[in-house]
C-alpha positions in Angstrom: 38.4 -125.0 -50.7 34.7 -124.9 -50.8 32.7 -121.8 -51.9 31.0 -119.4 -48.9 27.6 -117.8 -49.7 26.7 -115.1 -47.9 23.5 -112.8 -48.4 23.9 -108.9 -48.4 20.9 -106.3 -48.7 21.5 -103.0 -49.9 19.4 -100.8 -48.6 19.0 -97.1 -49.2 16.8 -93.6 -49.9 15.7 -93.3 -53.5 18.3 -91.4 -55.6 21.1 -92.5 -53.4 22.9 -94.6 -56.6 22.0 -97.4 -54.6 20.9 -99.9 -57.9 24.7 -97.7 -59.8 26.3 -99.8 -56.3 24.7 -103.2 -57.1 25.0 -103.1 -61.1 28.3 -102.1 -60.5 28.8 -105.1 -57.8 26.7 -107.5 -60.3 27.5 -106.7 -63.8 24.5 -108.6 -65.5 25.1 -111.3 -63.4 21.4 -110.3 -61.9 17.8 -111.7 -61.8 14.5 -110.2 -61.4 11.3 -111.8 -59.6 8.8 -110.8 -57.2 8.6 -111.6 -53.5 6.5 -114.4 -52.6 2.8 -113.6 -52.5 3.4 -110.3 -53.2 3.7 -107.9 -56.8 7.0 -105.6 -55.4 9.6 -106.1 -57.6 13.4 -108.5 -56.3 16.6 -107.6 -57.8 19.0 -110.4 -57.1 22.6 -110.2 -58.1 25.6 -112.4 -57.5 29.0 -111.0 -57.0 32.7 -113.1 -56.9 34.0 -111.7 -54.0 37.7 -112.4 -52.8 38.4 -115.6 -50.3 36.1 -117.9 -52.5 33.5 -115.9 -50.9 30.1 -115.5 -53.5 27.7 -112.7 -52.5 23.7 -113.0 -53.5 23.4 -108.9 -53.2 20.1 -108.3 -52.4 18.7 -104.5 -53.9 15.9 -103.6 -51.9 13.4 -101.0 -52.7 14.1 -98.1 -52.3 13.0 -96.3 -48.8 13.4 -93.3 -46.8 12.8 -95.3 -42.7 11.5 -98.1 -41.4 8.5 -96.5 -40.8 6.7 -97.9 -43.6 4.2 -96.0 -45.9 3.7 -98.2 -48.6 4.0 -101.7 -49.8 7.6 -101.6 -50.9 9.1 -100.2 -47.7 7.1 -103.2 -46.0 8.9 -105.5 -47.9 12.5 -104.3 -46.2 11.5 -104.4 -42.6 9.6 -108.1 -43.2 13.0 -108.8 -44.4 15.2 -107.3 -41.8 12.8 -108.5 -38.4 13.1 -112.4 -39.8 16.1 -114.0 -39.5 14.3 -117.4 -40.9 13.8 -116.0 -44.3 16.1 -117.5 -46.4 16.9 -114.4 -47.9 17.9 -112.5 -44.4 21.1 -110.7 -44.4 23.9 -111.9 -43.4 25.4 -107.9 -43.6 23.7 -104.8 -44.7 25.3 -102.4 -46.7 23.3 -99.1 -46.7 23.8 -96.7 -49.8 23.9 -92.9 -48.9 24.7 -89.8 -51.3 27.4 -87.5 -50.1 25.3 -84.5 -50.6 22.5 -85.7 -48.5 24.0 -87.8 -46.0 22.1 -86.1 -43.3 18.7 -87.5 -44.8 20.1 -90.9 -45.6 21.6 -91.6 -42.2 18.1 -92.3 -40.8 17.5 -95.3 -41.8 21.2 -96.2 -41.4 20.8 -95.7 -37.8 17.6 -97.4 -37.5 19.2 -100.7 -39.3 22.0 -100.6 -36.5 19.6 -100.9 -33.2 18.4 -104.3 -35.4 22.2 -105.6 -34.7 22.9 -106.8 -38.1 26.8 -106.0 -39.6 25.6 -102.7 -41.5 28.0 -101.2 -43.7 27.7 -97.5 -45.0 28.5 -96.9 -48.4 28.9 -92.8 -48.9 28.4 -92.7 -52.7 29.3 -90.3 -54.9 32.5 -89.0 -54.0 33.6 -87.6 -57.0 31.6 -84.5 -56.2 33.4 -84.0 -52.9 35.5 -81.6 -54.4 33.0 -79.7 -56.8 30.6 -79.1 -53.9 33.4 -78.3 -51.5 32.7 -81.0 -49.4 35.2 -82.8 -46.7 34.8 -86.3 -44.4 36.5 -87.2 -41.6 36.2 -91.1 -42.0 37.8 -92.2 -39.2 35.7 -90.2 -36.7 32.7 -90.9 -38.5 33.5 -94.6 -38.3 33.9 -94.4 -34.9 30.7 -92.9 -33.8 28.3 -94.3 -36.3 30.2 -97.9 -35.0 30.7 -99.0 -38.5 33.2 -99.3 -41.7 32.6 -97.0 -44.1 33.7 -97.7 -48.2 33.4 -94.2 -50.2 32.2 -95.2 -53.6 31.9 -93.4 -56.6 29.8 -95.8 -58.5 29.8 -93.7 -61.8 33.8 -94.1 -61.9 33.9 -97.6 -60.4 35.9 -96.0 -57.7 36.1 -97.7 -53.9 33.9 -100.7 -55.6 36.6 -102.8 -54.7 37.2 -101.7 -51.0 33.4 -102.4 -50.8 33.8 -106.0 -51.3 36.6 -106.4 -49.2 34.5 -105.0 -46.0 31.8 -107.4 -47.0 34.1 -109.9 -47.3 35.0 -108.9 -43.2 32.0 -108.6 -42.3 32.3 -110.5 -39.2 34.7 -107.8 -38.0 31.9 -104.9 -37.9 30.5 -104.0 -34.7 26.9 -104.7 -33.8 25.6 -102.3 -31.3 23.6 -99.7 -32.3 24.4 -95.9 -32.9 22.1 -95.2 -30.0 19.9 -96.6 -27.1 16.0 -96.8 -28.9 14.4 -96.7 -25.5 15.4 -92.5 -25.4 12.0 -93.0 -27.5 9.8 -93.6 -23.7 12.3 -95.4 -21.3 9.4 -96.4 -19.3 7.7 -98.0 -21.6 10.6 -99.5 -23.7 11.3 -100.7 -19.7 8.5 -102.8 -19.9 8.8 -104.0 -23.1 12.4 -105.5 -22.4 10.7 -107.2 -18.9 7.9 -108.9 -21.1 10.3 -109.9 -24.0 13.8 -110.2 -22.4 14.8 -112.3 -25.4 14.1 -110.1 -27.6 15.5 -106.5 -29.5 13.7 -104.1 -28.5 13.6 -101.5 -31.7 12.6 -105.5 -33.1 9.8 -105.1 -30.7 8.8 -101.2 -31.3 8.6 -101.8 -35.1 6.3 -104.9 -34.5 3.9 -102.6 -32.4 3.8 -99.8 -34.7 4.2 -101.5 -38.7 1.7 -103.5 -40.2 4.3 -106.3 -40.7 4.9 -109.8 -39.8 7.5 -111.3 -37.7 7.7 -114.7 -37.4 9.4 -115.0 -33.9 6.1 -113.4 -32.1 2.6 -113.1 -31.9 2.1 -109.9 -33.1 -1.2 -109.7 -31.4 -0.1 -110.5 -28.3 2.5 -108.2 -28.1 0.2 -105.4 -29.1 -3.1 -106.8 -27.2 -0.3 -106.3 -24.5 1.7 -102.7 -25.2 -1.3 -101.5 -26.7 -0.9 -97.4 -27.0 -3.8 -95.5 -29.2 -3.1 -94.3 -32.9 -2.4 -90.6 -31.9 0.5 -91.7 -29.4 2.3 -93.9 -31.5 2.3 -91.8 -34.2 3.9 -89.1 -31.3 6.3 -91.5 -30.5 7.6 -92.3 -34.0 7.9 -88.6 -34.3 9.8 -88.2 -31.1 12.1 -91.0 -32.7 12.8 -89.3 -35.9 14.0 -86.2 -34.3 16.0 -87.8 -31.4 17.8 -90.1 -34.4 18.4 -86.4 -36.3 19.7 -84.8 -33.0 22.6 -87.6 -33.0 23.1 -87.5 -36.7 23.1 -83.6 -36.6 25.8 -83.7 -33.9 28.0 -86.4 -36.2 28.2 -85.0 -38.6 29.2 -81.5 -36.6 32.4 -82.7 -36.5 32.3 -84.9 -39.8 31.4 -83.2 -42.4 32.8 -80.0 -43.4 30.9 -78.2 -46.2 33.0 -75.1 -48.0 30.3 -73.2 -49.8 32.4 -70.7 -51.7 34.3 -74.1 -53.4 31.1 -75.1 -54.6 30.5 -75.4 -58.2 26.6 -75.9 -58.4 24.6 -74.9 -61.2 21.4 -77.3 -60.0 19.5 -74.5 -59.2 20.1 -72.3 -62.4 19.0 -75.4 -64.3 15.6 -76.3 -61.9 14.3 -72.9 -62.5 14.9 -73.4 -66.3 13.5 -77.1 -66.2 10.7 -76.7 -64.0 9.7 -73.5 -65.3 5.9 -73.2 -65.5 5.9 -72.3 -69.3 9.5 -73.4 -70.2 9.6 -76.5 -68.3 6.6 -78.1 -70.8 8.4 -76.7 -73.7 11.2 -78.7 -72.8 9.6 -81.8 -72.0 7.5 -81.6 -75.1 10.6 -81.3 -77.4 12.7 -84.1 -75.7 9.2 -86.1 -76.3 9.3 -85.3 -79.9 12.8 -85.7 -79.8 12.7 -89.1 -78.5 10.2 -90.2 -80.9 11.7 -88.9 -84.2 14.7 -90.8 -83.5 13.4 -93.9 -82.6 11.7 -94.0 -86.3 14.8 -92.2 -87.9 17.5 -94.8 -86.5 16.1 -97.9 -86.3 15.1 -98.0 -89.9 18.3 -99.9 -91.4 18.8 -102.8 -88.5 15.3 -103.0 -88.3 14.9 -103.9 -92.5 18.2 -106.0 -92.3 16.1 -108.2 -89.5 13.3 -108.5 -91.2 14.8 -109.7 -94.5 17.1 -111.8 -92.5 14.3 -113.6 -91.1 12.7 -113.5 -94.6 16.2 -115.2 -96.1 16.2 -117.6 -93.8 12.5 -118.7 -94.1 13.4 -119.2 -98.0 16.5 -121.4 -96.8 14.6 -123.6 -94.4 12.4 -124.0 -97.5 14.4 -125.1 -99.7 17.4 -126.6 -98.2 14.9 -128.8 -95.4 13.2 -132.1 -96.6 9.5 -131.2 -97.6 7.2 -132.5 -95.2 5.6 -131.2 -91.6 8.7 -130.0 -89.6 9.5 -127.7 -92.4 6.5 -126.4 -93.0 6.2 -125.3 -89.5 9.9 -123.7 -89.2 9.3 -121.8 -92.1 5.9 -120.9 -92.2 5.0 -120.5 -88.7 8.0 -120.6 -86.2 10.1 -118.1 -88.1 8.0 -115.6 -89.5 6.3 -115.2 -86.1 9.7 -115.0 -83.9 10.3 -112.7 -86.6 7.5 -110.6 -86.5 8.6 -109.7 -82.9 12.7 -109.6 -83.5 12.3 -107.0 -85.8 11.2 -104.4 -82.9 14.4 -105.0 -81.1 15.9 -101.7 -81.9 13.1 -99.2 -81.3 12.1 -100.7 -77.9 16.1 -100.6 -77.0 16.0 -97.0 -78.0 12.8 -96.6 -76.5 14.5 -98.1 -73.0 17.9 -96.0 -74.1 16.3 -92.9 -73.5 13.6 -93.8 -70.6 16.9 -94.2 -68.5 18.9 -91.7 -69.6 15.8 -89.6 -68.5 16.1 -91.4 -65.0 19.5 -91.8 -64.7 20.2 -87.9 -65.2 17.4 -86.9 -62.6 15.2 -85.1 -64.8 12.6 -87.5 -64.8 11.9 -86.4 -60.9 11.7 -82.9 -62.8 8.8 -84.2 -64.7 7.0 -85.5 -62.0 7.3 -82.0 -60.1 5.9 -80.1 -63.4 3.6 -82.3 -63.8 1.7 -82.4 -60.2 -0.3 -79.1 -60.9 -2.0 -80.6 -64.0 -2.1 -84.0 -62.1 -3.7 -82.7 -59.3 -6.7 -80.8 -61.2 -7.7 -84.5 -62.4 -7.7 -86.3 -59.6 -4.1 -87.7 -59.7 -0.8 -86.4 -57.6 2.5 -85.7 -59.7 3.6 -89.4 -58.2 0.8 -90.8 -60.6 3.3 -89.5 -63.5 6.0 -92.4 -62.4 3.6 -95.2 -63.7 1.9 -93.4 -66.1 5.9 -92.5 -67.9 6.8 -96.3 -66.9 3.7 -97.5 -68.4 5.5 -96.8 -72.0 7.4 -99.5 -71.1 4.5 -102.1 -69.7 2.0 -101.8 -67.7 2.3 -104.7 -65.5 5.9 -103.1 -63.6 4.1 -99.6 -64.0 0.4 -100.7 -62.0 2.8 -102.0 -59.2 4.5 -98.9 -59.1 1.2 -97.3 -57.9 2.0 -99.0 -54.5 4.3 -96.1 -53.6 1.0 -94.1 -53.7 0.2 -93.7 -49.8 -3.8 -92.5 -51.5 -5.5 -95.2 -51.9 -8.2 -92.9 -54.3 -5.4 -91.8 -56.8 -4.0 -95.1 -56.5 -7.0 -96.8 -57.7 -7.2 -94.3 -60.5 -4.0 -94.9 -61.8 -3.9 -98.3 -62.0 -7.4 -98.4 -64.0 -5.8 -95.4 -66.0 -2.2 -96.8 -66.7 -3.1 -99.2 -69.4 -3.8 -96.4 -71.6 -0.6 -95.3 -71.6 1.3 -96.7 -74.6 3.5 -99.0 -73.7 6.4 -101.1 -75.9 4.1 -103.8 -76.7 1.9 -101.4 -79.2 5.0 -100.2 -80.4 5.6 -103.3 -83.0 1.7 -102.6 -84.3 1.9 -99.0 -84.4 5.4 -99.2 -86.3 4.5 -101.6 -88.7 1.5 -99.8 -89.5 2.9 -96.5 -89.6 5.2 -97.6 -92.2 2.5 -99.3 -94.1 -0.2 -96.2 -94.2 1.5 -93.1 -93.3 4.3 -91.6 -96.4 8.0 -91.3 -95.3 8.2 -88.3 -95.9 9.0 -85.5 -94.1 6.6 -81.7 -92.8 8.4 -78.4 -93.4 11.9 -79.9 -94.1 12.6 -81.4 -91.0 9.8 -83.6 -89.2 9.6 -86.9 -89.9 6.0 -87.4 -90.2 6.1 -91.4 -89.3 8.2 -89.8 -85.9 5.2 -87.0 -85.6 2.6 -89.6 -85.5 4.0 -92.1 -83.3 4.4 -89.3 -81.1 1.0 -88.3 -81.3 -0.3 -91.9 -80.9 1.7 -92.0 -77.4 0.4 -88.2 -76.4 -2.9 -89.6 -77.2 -2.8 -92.4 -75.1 -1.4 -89.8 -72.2 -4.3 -87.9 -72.5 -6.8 -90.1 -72.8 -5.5 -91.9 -69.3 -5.7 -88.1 -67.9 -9.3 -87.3 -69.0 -10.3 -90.8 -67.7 -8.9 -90.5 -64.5 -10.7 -86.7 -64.7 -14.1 -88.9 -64.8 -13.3 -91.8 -62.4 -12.2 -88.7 -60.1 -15.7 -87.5 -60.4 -17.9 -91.0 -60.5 -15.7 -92.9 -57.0 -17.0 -91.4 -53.7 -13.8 -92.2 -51.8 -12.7 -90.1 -49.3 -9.3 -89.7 -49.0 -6.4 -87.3 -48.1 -3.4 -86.8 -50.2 0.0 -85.3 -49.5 2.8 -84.9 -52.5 6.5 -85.2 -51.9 8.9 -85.0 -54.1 12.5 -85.6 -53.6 14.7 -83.4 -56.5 18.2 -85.8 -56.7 21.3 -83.9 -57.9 21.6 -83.5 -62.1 24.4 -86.7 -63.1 25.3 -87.1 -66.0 23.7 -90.8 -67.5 26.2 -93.7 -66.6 26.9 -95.9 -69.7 27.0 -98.8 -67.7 23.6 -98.3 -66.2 21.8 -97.1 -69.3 23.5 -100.1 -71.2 22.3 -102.8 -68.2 18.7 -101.2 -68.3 18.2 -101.4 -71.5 19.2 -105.3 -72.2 17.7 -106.5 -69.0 14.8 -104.6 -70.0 14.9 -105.4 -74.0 15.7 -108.9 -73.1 12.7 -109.2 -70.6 10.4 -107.9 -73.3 11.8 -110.0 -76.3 11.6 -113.8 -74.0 8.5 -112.4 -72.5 6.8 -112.2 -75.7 9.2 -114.7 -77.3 7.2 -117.3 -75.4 3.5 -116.7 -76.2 4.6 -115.9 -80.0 6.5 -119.3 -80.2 3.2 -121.1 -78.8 1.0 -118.9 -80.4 2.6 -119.2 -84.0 2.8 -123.3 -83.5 -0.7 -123.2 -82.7 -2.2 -120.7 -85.5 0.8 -122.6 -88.3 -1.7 -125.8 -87.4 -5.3 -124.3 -87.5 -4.1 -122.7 -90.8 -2.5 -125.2 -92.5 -5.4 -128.1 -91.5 -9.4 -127.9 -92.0 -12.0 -129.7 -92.5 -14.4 -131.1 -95.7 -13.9 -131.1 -99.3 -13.3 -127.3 -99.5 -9.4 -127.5 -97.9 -9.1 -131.0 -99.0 -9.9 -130.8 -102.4 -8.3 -127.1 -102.6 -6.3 -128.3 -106.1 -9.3 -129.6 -107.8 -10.9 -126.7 -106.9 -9.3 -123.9 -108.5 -8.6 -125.9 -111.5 -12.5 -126.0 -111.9 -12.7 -122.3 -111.2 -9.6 -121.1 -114.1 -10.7 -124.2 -116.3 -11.3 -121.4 -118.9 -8.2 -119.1 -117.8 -4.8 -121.1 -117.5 -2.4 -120.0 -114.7 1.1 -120.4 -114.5 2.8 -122.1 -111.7 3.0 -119.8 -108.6 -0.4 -118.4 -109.6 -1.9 -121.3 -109.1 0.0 -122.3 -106.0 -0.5 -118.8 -104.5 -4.1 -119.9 -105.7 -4.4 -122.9 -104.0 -2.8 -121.3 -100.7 -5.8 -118.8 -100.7 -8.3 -121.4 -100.8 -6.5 -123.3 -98.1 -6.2 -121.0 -95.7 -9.8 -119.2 -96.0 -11.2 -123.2 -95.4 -8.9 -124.0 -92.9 -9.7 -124.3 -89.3 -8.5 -120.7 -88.5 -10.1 -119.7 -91.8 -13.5 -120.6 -90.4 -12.8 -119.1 -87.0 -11.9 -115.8 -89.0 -15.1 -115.7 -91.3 -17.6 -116.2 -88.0 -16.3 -113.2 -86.5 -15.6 -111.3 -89.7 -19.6 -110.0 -89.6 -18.3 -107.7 -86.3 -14.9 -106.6 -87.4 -15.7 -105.5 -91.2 -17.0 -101.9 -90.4 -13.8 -101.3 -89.2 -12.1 -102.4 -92.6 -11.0 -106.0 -90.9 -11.3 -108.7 -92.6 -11.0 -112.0 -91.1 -6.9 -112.3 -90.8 -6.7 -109.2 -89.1 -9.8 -110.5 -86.9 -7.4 -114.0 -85.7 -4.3 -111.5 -85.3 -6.5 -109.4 -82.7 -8.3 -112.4 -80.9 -4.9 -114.4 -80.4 -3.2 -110.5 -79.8 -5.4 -110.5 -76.5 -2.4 -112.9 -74.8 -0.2 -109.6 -75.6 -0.8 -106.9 -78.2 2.8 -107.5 -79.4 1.6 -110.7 -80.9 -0.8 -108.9 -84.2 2.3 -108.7 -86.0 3.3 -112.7 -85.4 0.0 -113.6 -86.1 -0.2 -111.8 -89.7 3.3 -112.4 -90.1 2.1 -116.4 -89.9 -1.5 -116.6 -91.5 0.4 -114.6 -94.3 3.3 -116.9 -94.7 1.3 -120.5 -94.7 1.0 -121.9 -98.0 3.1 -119.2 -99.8 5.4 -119.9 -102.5 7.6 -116.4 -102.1 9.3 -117.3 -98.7 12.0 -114.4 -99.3 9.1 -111.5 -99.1 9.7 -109.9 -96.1 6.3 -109.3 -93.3 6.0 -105.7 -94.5 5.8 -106.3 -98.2 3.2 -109.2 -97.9 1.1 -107.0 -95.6 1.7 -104.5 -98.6 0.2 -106.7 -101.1 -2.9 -107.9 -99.0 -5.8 -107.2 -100.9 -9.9 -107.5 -100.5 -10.6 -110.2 -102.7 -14.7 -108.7 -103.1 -13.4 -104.8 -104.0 -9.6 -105.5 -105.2 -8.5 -103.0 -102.7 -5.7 -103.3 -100.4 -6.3 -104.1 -97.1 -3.7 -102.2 -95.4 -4.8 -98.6 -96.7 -4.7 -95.8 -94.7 -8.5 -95.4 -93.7 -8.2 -99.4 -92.1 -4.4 -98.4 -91.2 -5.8 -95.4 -88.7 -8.5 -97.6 -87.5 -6.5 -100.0 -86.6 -4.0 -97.7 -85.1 -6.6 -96.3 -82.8 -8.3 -99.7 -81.9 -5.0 -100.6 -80.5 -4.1 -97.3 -79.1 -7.3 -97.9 -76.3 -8.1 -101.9 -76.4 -7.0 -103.5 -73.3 -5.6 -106.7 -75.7 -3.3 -107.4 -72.2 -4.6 -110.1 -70.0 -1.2 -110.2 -67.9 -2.5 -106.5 -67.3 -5.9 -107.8 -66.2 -4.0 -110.1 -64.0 -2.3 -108.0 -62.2 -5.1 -105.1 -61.8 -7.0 -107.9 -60.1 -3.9 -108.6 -57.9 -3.2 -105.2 -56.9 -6.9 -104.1 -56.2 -7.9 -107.6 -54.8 -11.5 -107.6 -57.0 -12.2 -109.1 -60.4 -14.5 -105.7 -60.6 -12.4 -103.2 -61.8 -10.2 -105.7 -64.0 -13.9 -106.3 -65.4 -14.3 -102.3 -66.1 -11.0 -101.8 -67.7 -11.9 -104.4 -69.8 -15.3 -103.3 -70.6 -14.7 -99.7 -70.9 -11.3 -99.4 -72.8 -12.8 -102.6 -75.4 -15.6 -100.5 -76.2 -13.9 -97.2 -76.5 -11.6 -98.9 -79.2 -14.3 -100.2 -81.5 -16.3 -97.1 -81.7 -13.0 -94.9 -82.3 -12.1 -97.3 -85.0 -15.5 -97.8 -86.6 -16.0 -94.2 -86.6 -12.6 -93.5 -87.9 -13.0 -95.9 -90.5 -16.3 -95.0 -91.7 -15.4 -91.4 -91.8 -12.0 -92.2 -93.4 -12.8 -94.5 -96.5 
């Protein structure tokens, strides 16, 4: 029997457990991309279903209607209106929350005057009973013309009813909930004589979205059913509240809510969380929190890695044939895919408790704090969503910004977000944390590596802030701004959520970067390891000439040799013409490659060192940390890595750009090379004179 695929969109409010419905469909049996042409973010799953039936589940954005406000709600109607796209449902299955069903209906009922096979999922259900709620799913079935599957998709519960509705799909009825022409019925009279062949909510939402269908001429139909801004807007609203009258009198009858059953302590713990002195406290400490653990636990599997990586360096050494190949695996391919392995732990406790935050709803707590002190610099509390998910990149976090309706404060934020520390500082800031600052720990119980990666991230926070305070001040753009904030019901985290977050996310960060180190390290393992004239050539002769008078053992004068290799090797030259720049900020010319070839992603320093330091050297089994240990000026004796160049570099790195994906995708999103251009500019300079006065104050 051959395989049937079929397409199903899930499609929901924010909050509604919509992405708990499709991991729990999908496993990690997913894919991420973006739409074509465009920077919103597709989740594609695929899901075994039974009758040799395979589902590619769709998860949409999420959105409140289909009358879109921003770029992601766009990107569901363009789907829904084209039945040519190859993604275009073949059923929709729309995710609701018990609690708020009467909010999440809307778009429900606007998806059924479309005609497609729409399933409603009422999630949640194991709260029924704690909230003293009741459903009468037959009746509600009936008038809402659908099937209805009630999920819990934190127990797994109804998952597998789901799939056999979807599997029956065909079986659903199509007509809608209720006639769209009570909108104007004269005018929706019209539009059905002009377009007989056509649906006519299809029709309305062509005439009032900025959205392409590919069945019409959207200008003709307009050009034709042309009504001013003002009237439209009138109408929509007259649609909203004739779509609430029927849901109001549905749910009359089908949903039964016994207060005095309820067991809610949501409010109790809003008026702690969002208190306007307790609420920071509380963020501050699980930011502290947060931070001290990521340094305190990831210390043992992050030294195993690193001498595992060393280990096997030494074995590829010695075990391989001498010659090219060798040299490459063990000085360049595997000391820079380990310089980046070796962060796996604190950027999966990093993701750990980013959605933990999320998963729990506090993190729409923090956005509500936040929008006082947002809104005094020229932001709104919804520029705290990719300023927070800038700590993980800032490429997903700048196209967050499109849910800001503003285009002021969304300008600002995206020029802003990059400041944020994100997880690709994290492997510089960790490894030079651990070089410069002393494990030790301040009154008993802070860790005082934890209390200055914390202040490096609260640094980068506020920085983004106080420059968004002067961009506020410097853009004449006039511009309204409303904030909404939807508060979802506290949950406690889902393990199976948190645990598909963190290695989609962990994974997406290690091949991301695994890539450009890979090419990167082949590429700096051959500019380091070749040069030009008798300097790298004759490198043997050389130092025999210079110790003629002082005899040196055997890895002396390998370890000798090495030295005057690399400093006359292709990269050693590139190094020394830019060393002039860098040295007031206690660079020398290795740390001067690491932060050119860093510019791909800043993740990439540690690779770079890790390589330039393992070409040529005879100890293959010392692990990245202790060769950056043993760096030293070869002019003043002194170590490199000390703390006065540690902080510099800490802070160079803490407000460089060193991202040009991020580049990329601020010129994307504001459709202008001149802002990429500024971030650039501004952010570059700001590093060097905070690390050159740093440095210079510091030594």
């Amino acid at each position: 029997m051959s395989v049937q695929n079929i397409n199903v969109a899930l499609i929901g409010n924010p909050n509604t457990g919509k992405t708990s419905v499709f991991n729990q469909l999908t496993g990690l049996n997913q894919q991420v991309g973006n739409y074509p042409g465009i920077t919103v973010e597709k989740k594609m799953g695929f899901c075994k279903l039974p009758h040799n039936i395979k589902a590619n589940i769709l998860d949409l954005p999420g959105t409140y209607s289909l009358n879109a406000s921003s770029m992601d709600e766009s990107v569901v109607i363009e789907l829904l209106l084209n039945k040519n796209d190859k993604l275009y449902p073949d059923v929709a299955v729309v995710v609701t929350d018990v609690e708020n069903l009467k909010r999440n209906l809307l778009i429900y009922t606007q998806i059924k005057d479309l005609e497609i096979p729409t399933i409603l999922v009422i999630n949640m259900s194991d709260r029924m009973e704690s909230k003293g709620i009741t459903l009468n799913i037959p009746y509600l079935e009936e008038k809402l013309k659908t099937k209805i599957a009630l999920v819990s998709s934190r127990k797994g519960l109804g998952i597998d009813s789901l799939k056999e509705l979807i599997v029956s799909y065909k079986t659903i009825p199509h007509e809608p909930c209720l006639n769209a022409s009570v909108i104007d019925e004269v005018y929706f009279e019209k539009l059905k004589h002009a377009f007989p062949n056509q649906l006519l909510y299809k029709l309305w939402l062509v005439i009032t979205q900025d959205v392409n269908f590919s069945n019409l001429d959207r200008n003709e139909i307009r050009s034709t059913f042309t009504k001013s801004h003002s009237e439209l807007k009138r109408l929509q609203q007259k649609e909203t509240i004739k779509r609430y009258q029927f849901i109001n009198d549905v749910l009359k009858e089908g949903l039964k809510v016994d207060a005095s059953m309820a067991k809610d302590i949501r409010a109790k713990l809003d008026r702690v969380l969002t208190h306007k002195i307790w609420g920071y406290a509380i963020f501050f400490a699980i930011l502290f929190l947060i931070f001290q653990s990521i340094f305190s636990w990831s210390t043992i599997p992050m030294d195993f890695i690193d001498s595992t990586f060393a280990s096997l360096s030494s074995w590829v050494a010695q075990e391989l044939p001498s010659g090219i190949l060798t040299d490459l695996l063990s000085q360049g391919i595997i000391p820079g895919i380990g310089g980046v392995i070796i962060f796996i732990p604190q950027i999966a406790f990093l993701f750990l408790f980013i959605s933990i935050l999320e998963e729990s709803g506090y993190m729409s707590r923090v956005v509500f704090l936040m929008d006082k002190i947002m809104r005094k610099f020229g932001l709104s509390g919804k520029s705290v969503v990719p300023l927070i998910s800038g700590t993980a990149c800032a490429i997903p976090a700048i196209m967050a910004t499109r849910n800001i309706e503003n285009w002021k404060e969304r300008l600002i934020t995206i020029l802003v977000t990059p400041f944020t520390t994100c997880s690709a500082r994290l492997p510089v800031y960790a490894i030079m944390i651990s070089l410069v600052i002393p494990k030790q720990r301040v009154l008993g119980i802070l860790n005082l590596q934890g209390l200055t990666l914390m202040l490096l991230y609260l640094l980068g926070f506020v920085t983004a802030i106080l420059s968004a305070y002067i961009l506020n001040k410097i853009l004449k753009i006039e511009s309204k701004s409303y904030f909404v904030v939807e508060m979802p019901s506290y949950k406690l985290p889902l393990f199976k959520n948190v645990g598909i977050n963190v290695v989609e996310k962990t994974k997406a960060f290690i091949v991301g970067a695994g890539k450009i180190i890979l090419a990167i390290s082949i590429i700096l393992w051959f500019l380091a390891s070749y040069g030009p004239g008798k300097d790298f050539n004759d490198a043997e002769a050389i130092v025999k000439e210079r110790f003629a008078n002082r005899p040196l053992n055997e890895v002396q004068f390998e370890n000798e040799v090495a030295s005057q290799k690399i400093e006359n090797s292709y990269i050693g030259i590139m190094g020394k013409a830019i060393e002039p720049v860098i040295s007031p900020l206690g660079y020398d010319w290795k740390i001067g490659i690491a932060i050119i070839s860093s510019f791909a992603a800043r993740e990439v320093l540690v690779g770079t060192l890790a390589t330039i330091y393992s070409v040529g050297d005879s100890d293959n089994e010392s692990t990245i940390k202790s060769k950056m240990q043993k760096e030293v000026n070869p002019k003043t004796g002194e170590k490199i890595f000390n703390f006065a160049s540690g902080i510099s570099l800490l802070l160079f790195y803490a407000f460089a750009m060193q991202c040009a994906s991020t580049l990329a995708i601020t010129k994307k999103e504001t459709n202008s090379w001149k802002w990429p251009a500024m971030q650039l500019f501004f952010m570059t300079g700001l590093a060097y004179i905070t690390a050159l006065v740093a440095y210079q104050f510091l030594k």
